[in-house]
MARVEX-986060 format. One line per 2 residues: their letters; for each residue x, y, z of N, C-alpha, C. Coordinates in steps of 0.02 Angstrom, whole numbers. Layout:
N
A> X Y Z X Y Z X Y Z; ...
This chain:
366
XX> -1156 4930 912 -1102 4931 962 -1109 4870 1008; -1062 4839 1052 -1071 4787 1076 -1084 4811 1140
XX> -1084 4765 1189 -1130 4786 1229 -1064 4792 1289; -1069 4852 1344 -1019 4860 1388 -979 4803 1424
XX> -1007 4754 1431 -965 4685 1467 -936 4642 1424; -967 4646 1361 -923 4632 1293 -863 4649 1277
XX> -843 4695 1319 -793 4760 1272 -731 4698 1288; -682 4701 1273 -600 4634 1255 -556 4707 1310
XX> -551 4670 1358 -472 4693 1387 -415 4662 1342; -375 4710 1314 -314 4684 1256 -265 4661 1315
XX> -207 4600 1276 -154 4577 1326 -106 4606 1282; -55 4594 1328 13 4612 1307 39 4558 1298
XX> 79 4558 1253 104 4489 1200 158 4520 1212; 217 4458 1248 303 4486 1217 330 4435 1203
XX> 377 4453 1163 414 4404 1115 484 4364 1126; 504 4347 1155 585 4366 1194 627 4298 1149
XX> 692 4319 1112 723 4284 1081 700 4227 1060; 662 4244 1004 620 4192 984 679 4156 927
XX> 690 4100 918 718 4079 861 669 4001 838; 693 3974 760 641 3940 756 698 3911 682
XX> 706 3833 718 746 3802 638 711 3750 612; 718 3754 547 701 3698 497 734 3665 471
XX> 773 3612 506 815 3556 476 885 3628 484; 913 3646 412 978 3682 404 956 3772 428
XX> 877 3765 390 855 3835 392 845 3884 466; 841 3916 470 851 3971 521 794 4035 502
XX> 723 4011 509 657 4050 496 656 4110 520; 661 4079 575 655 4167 660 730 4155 679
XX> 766 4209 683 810 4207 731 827 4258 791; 832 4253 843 832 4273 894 796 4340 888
XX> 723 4344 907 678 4403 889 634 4417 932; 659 4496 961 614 4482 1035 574 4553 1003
XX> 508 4571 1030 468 4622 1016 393 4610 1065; 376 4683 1077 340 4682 1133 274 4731 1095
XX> 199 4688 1100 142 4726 1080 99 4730 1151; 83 4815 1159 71 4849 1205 -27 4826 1221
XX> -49 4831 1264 -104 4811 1274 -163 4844 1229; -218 4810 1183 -266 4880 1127 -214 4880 1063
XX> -148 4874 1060 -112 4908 1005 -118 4881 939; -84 4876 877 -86 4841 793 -41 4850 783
XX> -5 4776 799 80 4774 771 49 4711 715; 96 4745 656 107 4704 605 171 4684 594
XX> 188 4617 580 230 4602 572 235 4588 490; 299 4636 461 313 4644 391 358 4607 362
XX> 360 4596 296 407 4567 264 405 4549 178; 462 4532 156 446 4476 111 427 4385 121
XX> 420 4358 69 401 4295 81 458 4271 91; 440 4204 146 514 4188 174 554 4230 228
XX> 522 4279 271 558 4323 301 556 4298 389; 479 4241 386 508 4226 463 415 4254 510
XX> 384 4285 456 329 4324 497 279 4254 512; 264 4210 450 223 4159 484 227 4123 542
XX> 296 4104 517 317 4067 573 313 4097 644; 320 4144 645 306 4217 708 259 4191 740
XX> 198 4205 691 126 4204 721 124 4143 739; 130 4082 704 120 3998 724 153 3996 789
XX> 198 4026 802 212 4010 863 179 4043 916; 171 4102 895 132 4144 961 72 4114 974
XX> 39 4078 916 -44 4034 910 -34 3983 935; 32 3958 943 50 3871 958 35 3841 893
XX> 47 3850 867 45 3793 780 118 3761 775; 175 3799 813 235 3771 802 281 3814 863
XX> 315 3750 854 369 3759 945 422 3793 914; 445 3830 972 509 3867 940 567 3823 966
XX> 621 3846 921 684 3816 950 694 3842 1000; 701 3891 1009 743 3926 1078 695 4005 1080
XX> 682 4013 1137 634 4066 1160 579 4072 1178; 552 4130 1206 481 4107 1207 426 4166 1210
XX> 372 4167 1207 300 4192 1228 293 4231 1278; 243 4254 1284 232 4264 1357 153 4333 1326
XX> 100 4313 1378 41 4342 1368 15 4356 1436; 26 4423 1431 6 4464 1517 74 4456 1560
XX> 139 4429 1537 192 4420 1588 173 4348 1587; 149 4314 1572 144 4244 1577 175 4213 1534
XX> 227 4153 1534 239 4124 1471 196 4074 1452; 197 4069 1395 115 4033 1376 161 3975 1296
XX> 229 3986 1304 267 3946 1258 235 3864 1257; 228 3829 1319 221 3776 1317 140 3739 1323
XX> 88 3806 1342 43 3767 1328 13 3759 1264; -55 3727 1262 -88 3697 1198 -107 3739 1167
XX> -124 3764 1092 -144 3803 1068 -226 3806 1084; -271 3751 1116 -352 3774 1122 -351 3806 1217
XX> -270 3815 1250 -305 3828 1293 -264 3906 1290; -254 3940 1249 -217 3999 1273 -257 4053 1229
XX> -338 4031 1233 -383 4078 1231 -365 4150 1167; -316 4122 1097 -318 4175 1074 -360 4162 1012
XX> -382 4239 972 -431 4240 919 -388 4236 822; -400 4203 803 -360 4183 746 -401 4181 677
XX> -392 4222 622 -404 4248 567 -338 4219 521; -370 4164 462 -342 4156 411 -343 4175 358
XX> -283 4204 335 -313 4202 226 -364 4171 188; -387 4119 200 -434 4068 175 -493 4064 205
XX> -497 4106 262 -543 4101 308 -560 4073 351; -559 4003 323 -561 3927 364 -635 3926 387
XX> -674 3959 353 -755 3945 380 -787 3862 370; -825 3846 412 -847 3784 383 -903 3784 346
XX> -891 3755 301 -938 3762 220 -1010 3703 250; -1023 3694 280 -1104 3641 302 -1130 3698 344
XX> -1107 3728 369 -1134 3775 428 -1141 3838 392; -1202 3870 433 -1240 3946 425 -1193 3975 470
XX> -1200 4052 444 -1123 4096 463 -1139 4103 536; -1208 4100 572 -1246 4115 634 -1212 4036 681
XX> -1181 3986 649 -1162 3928 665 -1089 3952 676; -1065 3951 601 -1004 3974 631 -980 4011 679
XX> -1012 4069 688 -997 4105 732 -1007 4096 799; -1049 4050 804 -1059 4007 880 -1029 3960 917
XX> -984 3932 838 -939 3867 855 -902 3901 916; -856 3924 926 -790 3940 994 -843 3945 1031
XX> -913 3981 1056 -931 3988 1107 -947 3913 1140; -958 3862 1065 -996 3808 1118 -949 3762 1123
XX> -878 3763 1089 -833 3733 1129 -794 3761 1184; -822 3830 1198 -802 3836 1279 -865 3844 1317
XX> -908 3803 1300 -976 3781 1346 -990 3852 1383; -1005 3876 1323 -1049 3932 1327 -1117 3928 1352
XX> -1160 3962 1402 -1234 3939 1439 -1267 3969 1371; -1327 3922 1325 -1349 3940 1267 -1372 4007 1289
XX> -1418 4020 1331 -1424 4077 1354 -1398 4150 1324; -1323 4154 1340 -1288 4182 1296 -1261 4187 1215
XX> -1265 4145 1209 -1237 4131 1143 -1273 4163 1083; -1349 4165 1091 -1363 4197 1034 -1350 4272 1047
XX> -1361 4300 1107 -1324 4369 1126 -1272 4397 1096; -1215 4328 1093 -1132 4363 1073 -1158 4346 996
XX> -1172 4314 969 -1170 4302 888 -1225 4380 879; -1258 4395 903 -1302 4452 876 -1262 4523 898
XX> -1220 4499 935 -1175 4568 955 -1128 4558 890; -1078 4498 898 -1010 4499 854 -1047 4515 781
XX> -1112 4497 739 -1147 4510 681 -1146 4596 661; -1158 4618 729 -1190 4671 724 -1116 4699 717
XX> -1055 4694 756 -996 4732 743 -944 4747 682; -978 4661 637 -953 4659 578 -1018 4691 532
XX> -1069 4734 549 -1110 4739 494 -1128 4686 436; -1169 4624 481 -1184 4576 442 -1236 4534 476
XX> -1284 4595 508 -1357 4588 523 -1403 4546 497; -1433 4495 474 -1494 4478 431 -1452 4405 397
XX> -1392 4385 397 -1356 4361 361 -1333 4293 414; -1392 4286 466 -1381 4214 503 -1378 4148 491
XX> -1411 4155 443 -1445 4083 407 -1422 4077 343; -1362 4125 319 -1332 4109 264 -1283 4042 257
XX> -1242 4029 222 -1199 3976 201 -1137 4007 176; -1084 3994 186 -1029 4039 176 -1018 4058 73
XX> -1028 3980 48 -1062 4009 -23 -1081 4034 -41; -1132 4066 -4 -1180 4113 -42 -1169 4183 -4
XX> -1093 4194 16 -1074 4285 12 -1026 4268 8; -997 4353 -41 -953 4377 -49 -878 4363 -3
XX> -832 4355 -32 -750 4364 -9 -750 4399 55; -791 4458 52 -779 4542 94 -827 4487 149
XX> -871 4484 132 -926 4452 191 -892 4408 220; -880 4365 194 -850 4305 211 -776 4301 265
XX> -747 4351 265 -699 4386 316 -703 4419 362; -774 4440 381 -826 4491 409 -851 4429 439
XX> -868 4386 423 -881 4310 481 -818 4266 502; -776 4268 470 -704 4253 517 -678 4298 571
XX> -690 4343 561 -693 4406 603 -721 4400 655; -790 4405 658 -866 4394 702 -819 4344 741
XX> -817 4268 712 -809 4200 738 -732 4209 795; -705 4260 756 -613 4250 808 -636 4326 880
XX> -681 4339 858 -682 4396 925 -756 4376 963; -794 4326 940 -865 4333 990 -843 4302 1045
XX> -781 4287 1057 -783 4254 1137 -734 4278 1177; -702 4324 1134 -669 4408 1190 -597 4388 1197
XX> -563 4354 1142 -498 4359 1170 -453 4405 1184; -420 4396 1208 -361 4459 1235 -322 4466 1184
XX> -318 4426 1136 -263 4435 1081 -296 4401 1018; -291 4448 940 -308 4418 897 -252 4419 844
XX> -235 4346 831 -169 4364 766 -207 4346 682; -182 4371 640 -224 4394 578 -159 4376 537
XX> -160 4319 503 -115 4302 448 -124 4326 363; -98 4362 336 -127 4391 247 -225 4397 269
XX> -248 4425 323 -321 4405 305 -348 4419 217; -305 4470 193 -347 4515 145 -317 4512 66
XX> -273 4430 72 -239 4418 27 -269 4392 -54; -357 4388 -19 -404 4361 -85 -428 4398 -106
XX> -438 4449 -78 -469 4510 -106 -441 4543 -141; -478 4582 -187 -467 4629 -242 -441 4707 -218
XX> -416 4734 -243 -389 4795 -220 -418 4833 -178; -508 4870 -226 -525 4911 -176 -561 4900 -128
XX> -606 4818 -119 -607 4787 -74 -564 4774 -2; -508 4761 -30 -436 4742 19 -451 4807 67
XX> -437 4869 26 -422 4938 66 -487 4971 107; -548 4927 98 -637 4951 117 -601 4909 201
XX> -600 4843 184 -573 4809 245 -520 4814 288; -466 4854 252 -413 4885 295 -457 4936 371
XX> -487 4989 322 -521 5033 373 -561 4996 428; -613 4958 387 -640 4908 416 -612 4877 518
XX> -581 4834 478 -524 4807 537 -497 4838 588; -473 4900 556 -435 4956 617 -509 4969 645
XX> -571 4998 631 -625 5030 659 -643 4966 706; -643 4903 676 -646 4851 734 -608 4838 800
XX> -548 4860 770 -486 4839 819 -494 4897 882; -518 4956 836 -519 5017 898 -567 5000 944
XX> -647 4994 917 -697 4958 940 -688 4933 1017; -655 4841 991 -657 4816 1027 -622 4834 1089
XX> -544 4863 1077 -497 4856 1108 -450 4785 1124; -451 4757 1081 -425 4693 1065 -340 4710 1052
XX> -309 4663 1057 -232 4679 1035 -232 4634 966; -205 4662 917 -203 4629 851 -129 4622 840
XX> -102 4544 807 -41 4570 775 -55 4540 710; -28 4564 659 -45 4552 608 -9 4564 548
XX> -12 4505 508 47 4481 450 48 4497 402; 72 4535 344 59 4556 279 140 4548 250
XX> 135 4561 173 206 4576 164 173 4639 98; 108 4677 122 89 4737 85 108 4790 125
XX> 146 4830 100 189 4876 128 139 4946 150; 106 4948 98 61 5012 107 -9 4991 166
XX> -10 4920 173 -48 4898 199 -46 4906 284; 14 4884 291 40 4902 349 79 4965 376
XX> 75 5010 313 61 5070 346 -1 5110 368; -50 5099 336 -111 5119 348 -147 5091 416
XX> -134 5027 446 -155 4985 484 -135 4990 545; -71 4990 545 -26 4983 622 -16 5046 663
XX> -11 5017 707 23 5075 773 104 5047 781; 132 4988 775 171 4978 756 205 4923 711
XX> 265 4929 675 271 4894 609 333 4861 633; 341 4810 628 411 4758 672 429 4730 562
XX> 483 4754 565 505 4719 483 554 4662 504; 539 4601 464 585 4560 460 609 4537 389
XX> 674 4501 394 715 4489 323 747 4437 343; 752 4376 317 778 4321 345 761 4294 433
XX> 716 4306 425 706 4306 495 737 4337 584; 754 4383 519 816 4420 565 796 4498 582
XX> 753 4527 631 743 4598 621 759 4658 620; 720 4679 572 765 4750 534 749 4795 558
XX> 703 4836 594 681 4876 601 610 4879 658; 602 4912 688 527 4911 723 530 4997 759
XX> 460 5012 712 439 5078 728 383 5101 721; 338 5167 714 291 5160 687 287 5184 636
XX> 225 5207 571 233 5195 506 266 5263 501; 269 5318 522 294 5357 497 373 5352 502
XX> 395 5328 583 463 5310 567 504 5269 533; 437 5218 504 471 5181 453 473 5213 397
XX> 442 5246 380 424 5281 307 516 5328 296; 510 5373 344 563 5424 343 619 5422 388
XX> 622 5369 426 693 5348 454 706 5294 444; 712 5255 370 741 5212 379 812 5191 400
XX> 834 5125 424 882 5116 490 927 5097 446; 933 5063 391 972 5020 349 934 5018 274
XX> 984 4977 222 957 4986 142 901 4944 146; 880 4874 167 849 4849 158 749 4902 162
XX> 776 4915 240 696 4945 243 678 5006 205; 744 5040 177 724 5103 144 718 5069 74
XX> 742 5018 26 715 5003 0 643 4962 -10; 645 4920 24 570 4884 44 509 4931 84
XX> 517 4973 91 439 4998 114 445 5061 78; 402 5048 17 390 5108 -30 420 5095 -89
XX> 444 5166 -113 474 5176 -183 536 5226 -142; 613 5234 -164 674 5251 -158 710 5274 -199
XX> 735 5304 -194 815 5313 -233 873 5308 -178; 895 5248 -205 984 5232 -148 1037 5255 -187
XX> 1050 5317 -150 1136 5330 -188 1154 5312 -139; 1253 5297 -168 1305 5282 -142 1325 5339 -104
XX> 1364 5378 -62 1388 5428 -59 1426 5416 -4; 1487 5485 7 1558 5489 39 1539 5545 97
XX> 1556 5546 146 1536 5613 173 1607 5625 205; 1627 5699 186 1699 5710 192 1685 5798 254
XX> 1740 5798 310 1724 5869 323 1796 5915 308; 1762 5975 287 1823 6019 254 1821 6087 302
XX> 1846 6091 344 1867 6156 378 1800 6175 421; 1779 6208 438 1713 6197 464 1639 6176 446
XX> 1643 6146 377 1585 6123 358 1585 6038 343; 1538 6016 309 1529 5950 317 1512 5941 235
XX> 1526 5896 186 1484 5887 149 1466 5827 111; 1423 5819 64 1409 5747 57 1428 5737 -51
XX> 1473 5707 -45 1477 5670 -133 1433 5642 -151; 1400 5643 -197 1361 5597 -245 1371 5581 -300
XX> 1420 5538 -291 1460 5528 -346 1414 5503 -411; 1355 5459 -400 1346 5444 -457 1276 5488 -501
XX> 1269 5557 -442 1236 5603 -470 1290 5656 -503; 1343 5653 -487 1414 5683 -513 1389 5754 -462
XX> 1375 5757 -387 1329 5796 -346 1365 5809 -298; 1425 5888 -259 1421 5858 -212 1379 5944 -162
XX> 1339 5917 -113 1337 5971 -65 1344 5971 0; 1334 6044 0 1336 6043 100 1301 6000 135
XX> 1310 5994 189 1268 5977 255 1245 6029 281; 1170 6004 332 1147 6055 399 1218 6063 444
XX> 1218 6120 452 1283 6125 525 1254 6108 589; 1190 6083 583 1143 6076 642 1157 5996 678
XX> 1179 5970 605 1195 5892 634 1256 5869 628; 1265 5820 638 1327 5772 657 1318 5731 602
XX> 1382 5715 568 1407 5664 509 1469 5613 519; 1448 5542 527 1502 5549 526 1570 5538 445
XX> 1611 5548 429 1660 5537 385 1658 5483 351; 1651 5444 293 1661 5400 257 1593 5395 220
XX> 1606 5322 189 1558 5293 139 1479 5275 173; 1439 5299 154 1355 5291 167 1314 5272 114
XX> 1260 5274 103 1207 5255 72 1142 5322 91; 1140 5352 49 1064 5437 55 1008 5388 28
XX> 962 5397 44 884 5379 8 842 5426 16; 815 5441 -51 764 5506 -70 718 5456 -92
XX> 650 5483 -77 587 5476 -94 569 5501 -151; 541 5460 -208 526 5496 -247 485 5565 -263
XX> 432 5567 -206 397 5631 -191 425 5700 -163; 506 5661 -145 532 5738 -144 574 5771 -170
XX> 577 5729 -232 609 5774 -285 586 5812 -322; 624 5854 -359 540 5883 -402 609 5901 -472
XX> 566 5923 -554 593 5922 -609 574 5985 -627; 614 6008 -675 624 6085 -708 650 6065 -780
XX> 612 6121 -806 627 6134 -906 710 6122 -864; 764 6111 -934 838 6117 -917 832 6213 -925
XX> 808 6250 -1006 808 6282 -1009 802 6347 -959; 742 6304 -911 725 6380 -871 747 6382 -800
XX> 807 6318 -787 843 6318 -715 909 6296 -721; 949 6336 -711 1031 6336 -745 1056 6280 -664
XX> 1042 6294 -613 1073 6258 -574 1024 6198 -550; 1073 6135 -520 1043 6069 -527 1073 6004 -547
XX> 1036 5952 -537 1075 5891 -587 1050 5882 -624; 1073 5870 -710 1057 5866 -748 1023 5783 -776
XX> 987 5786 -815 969 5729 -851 930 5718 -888; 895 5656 -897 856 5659 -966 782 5605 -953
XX> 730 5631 -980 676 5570 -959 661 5532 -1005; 678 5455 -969 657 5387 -1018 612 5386 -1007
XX> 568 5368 -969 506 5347 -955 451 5392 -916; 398 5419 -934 340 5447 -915 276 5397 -906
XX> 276 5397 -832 207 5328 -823 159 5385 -769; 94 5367 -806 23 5421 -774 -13 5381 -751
XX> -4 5400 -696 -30 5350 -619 -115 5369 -592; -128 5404 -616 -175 5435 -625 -183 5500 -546
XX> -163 5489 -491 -149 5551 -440 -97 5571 -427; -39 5546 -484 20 5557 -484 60 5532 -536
XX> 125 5570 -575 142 5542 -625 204 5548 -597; 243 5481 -653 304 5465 -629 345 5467 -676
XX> 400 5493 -661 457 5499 -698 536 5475 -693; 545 5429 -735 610 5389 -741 659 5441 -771
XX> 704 5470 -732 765 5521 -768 819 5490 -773; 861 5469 -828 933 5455 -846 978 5516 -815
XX> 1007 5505 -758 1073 5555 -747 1128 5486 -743; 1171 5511 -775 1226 5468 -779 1228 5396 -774
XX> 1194 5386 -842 1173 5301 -830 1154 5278 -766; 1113 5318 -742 1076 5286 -659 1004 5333 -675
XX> 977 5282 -648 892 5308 -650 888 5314 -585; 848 5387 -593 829 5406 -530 716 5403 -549
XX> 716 5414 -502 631 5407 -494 608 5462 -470; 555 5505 -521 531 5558 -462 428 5543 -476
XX> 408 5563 -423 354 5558 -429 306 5645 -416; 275 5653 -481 243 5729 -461 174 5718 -448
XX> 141 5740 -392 67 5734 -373 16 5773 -447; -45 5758 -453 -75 5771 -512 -77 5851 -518
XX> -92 5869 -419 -95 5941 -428 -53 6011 -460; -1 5965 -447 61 5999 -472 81 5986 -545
XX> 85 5939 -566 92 5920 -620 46 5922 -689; 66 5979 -724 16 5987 -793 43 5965 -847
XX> 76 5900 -849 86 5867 -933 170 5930 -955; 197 5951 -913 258 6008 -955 318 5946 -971
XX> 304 5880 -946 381 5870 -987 328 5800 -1022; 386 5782 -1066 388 5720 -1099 442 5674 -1105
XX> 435 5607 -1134 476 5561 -1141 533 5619 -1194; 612 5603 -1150 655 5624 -1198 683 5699 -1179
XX> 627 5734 -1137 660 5804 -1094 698 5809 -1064; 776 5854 -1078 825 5848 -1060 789 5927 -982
XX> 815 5890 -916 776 5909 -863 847 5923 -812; 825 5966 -772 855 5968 -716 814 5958 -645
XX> 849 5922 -609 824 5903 -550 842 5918 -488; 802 5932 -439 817 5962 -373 788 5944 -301
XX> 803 5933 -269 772 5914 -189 822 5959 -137; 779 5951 -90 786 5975 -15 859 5943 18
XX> 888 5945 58 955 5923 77 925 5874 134; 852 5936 166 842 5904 226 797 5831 233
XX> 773 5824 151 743 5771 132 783 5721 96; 860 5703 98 890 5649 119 899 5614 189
XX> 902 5533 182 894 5506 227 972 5462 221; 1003 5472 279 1092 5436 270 1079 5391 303
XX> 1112 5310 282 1118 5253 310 1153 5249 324; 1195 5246 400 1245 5212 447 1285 5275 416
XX> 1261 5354 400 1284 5385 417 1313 5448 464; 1246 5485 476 1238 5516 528 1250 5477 600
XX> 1290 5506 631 1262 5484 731 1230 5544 761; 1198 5505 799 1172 5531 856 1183 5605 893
């Protein structure tokens, strides 16, 4: 554990109409978002969506066109990137390859003329937080990927910044590595009390990680919530398709005398609504999760939508199933527990979900 005067008071980072052009291009556009003091906002996306550029600016690597910064209520847009004291983690690491990791990790202290005094203190604290005790006098060659991020780590927090931004850190790593260091990171982040924001365009990644998830798409943002409200309220098609696995139907929502109900046309589907909520009338977009559908023999469930399975893929804690209903594939996914091998490629199936486990785009209000 580090030692009580060690501990990182987190800052509050806000974002306020940030925009950011490249010649014709339009990276960030007007994108304001606010990370709370301690918190893990990740900023999501595809490639090309605007998140690097995010961080470069919040680090000072690059000026924005129009907008700005601000750290503690301070705007911090115009100063230098070595004096706005934040902690910075790259994909690549950026360790220096002549220097022992006990070096590296000393470098920021002794370019902020650190009294030596201290210094071996914070490198034997920040060592000890990354679990990488005994490993002073190494050379970044001679450890592991996992290690080797575990001293970028050490190196961006031994001198207590208020803010650490984290670009793909975990983009070299191998799967179950990646996910050892996911936990990793958060147990750090809690630790310290540091404010993290941090860049991925791994969807599951940044659900596991964040307290909150800011999505961008053209540099334009889509969404900001936390993972569960991203998971099950998505706001628009983009995020209900991009974070996870989906099914997007089309659908009409019409009301008939005192009830409400919804077409699915290209499930040839139509049903009620909750009378509990508000719809409003016209053309929408439903998204079901594949986990909440579920499949039946045709034989042994007369009511349902009908169809047929192309594809059976065994995921190994879950199997998945591609069903043909009306030349549209739908996706269902059955957990292992549930699922004992009863259908196969070619089972003419009926299918069923919850009403209350559709999700309507720009259709329900408030």
């Amino acid at each position: 554990m580090r030692s009580e005067e060690n501990t990182i008071s987190g800052a509050q980072i806000e974002v306020r109409s940030l925009t950011k052009h490249f010649g014709p291009v339009k990276a960030v556009d007007a994108l304001s978002f606010t990370a709370q003091p301690g918190s893990f906002v990740t900023l999501l996306g595809p490639s090309g969506s605007g998140k690097t550029t995010t961080l470069n600016i919040i680090a000072g690597f690059e000026s924005p066109t129009s907008g700005e910064v601000l750290l503690d209520s301070k705007p911090i847009t115009l100063i230098p990137t070595y004096k706005r004291n934040i902690g910075m983690v790259f994909q690549n690491y950026a360790l220096f390859p002549h220097m022992t990791v006990s070096q590296n990790v000393a470098y920021p202290l002794q370019m902020r003329s650190v009294q030596k005094s201290l210094i071996h203190e914070r490198i034997r604290d920040a060592l000890q937080m990354v679990q990488l005790e005994g490993f002073e006098k190494r050379y970044p060659r001679q450890l592991s990927g996992g290690q080797q991020q575990r001293v970028a780590i050490a190196r961006a927090l031994v001198f207590n910044p208020p803010l650490l931004l984290m670009d793909e850190p975990l983009g070299a790593l191998d799967k179950k590595l990646r996910e050892q260091m996911q936990i990793e990171i958060k147990h750090i982040q809690n630790q310290t009390g540091v404010t993290v924001v941090y860049v991925t365009h791994d969807q599951e990644e940044a659900l596991v990680m964040s307290d909150k998830i800011i999505i961008l798409n053209h540099g334009r943002l889509q969404q900001i919530g936390n993972p569960r409200e991203i998971y099950d309220q998505p706001q628009n098609r983009f995020v209900a398709d991009f974070i996870g696995e989906t099914n997007l139907f089309e659908a009409k929502i019409r009301h008939e005398n005192s009830r409400s109900v919804v077409a699915l046309h290209e499930l040839g589907a139509t049903l009620d609504l909750p009378v509990n909520r508000s719809f409003a009338a016209g053309k929408c977009h439903v998204s079901i999760r594949p986990e909440m559908l579920w499949l039946e023999n045709k034989a042994h469930k007369r009511s349902g939508i009908e169809g047929r399975i192309e594809e059976l893929i065994y995921i190994g804690e879950s199997t998945k199933y591609i069903v043909n209903v009306r030349n549209k594939h739908v996706v269902i996914r059955h957990p292992k527990r549930v699922d004992r091998g009863l259908f196969k490629k070619g089972d003419q199936v009926v299918l069923w979900f919850n009403i209350a486990d559709m999700v309507f785009i720009d259709g329900e209000t408030p």
